[in-house]
C-alpha positions, -999 to +999 in steps of 0.1 A: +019-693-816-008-667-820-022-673-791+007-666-771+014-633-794-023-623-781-018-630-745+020-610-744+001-580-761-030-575-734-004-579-706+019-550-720-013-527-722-025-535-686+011-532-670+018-493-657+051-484-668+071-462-650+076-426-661+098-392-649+073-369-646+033-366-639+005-367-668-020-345-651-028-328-684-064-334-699-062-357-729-084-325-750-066-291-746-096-276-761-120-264-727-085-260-709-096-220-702-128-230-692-120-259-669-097-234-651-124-207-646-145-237-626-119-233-600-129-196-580-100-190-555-111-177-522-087-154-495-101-165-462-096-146-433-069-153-412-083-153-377-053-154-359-036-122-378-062-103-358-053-107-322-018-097-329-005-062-324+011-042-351+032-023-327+052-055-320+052-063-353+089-062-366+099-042-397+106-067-421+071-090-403+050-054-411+066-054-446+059-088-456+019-085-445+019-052-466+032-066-493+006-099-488-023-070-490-005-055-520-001-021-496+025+003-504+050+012-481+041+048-468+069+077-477+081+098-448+066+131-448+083+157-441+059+189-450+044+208-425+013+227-422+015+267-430-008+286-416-006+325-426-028+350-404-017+379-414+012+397-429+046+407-420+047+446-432+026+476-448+017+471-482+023+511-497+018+524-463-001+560-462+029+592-459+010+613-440+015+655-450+038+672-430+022+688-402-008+671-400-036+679-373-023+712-366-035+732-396-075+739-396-096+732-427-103+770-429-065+780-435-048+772-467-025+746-457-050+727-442-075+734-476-043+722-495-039+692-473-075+681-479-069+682-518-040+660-521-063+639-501-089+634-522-066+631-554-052+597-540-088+588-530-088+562-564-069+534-551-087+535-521-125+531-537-110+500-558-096+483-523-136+493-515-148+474-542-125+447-534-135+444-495-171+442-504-165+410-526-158+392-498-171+412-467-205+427-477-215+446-444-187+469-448-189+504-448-163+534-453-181+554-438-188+534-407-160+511-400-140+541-389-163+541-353-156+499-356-123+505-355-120+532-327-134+508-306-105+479-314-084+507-311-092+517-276-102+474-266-063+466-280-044+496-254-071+485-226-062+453-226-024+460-231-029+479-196-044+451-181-017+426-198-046+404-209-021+388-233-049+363-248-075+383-254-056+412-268-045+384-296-084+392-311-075+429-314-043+429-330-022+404-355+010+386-351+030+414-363+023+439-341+020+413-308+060+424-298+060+458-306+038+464-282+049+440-255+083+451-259+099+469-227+062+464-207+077+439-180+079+441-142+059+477-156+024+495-145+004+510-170-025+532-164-043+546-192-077+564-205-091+574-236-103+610-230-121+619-261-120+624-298-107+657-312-114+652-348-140+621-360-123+591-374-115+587-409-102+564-434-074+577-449-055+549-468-073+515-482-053+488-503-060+447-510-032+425-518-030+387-530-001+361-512+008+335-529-023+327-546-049+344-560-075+337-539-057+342-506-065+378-505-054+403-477-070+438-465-055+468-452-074+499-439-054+528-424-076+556-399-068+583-386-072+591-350-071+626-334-077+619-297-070+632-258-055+608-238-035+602-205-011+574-202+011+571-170+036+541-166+054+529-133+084+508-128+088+474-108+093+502-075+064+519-079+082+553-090+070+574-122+090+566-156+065+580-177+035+605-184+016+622-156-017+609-142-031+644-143-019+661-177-034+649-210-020+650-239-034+654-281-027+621-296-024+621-335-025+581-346-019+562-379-033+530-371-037+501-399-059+478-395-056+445-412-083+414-423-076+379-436-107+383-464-105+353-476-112+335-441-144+326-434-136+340-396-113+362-404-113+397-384-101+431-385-072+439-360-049+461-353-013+455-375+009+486-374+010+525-365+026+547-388+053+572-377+060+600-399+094+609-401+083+647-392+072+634-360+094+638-332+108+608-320+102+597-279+121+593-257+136+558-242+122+548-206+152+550-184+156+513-169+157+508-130+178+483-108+175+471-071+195+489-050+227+465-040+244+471-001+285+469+002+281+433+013+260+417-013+281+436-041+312+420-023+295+388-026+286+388-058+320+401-074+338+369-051+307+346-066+315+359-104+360+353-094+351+321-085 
């Protein structure tokens, strides 16, 4: 009888019994953190991935191999660069006296004239200060002859309608003014001679949108003989007289980007007085049309 008991008991312990689920736990939960760190998984390069091209990749195929390298999907953008050269008007332009260039130093207007000039000389001599942070060649009293010269460069390449390299001589702004109404025209002109020396007459420094981005304006005065004669898309005479010369009496501002490593000084507006008298328009031309064409062209426009 015990024999039997014995025999029934070694067979239950060496018979597997079935069970619903696996026992691949470790009989000691103790080293259980450091049996997993024995295990170092490794990404292996996928060899094939790199003969494919991404450009026929699909959206959601590009997608799921960012998200795979844990890559973030790149946001449109939609900013552009802004690039700012120069800028769009005169910051407290110079008002030049009334009469200006006709009075002599001797008489008492013109003494009277020089006065007011040297009161409003203080904002100028801060701009000074302020130019020679950043540019430290400069000179008042010698940039005026540095900028007779861009002066008379800028209207001799205008004549020549050197329309890229006049772009070195004057900014953005002042680019259609003087471009405007010069097509299908001639222009002929010659600097003569100075009258009166150059002079600074109005200097002011001015900050756009940032502090740092600082801007330069320098207005001279030019008293000069010139002759300027200008022909129409014929040939004929619109304008001045390739003989007669004339006393030019100019307000030019001249503009620098300081705080550009390459930035220049250029040409950016003239300065009209409102005393000044006001020129005339250049009369526009037109081809000469015969009966037949003008009877052609009004059956052309019917139609």
């Amino acid at each position: 009888m015990s024999l039997s008991l014995f025999s029934r008991i070694v067979h239950a312990i060496n018979t597997p019994q079935s069970v619903r689920y696996m026992r691949n736990k470790h009989r000691d939960p103790k080293w259980k953190r450091m049996r997993g760190e024995k295990v170092i998984k490794i990404d292996l390069s996928r060899f094939e991935s790199q003969n494919e091209d991404p450009d026929n990749l699909s959206h959601s195929q590009r997608r799921q191999k960012m998200k795979e390298r844990g890559i973030f999907p790149q946001k449109p953008w939609l900013e552009k660069p802004m690039y700012i050269s120069c800028t769009s008007a005169i910051f407290e332009p110079y008002i030049p006296p009334e009469g200006d260039g006709k009075f002599s130093a001797i008489s008492t207007t013109g003494a009277k004239q020089n006065m007011e000039f040297l009161m409003k000389k203080t904002k100028s001599y801060q701009a000074y200060r302020k130019i020679k942070k950043y540019e430290e060649e400069f000179n008042a009293s010698d940039f005026p002859e540095q900028a007779l010269e861009i002066y008379k460069t800028a209207h001799q390449l205008l004549a020549e309608k050197d329309k890229e390299g006049i772009q070195q001589y004057i900014t953005e702004k002042l680019y259609p003014q003087m471009y405007c109404n010069l097509e299908n025209k001639q222009i002929q002109w010659k600097f003569i001679k100075s009258l009166e020396p150059a002079r600074i007459v109005h200097a002011r420094c001015t900050t756009m949108l940032t502090d740092t981005n600082v801007f330069a304006q320098v207005t001279c005065r030019f008293h000069t003989q010139q002759s300027l004669v200008m022909y129409d898309r014929f040939g004929r005479l619109v304008s001045g007289s390739p003989v007669l010369t004339k006393d030019v009496l100019d307000y030019i501002v001249f503009e620098k980007h300081l705080s550009n490593q390459y930035g220049v000084w250029r040409m950016h507006a003239k300065i009209i007085p409102t005393w000044m008298t006001s020129q005339i328009s250049l009369p526009k031309t037109f081809a000469f049309q015969s009966e037949e064409t003008a009877l052609e062209n009004k059956a052309d426009s019917q139609n």
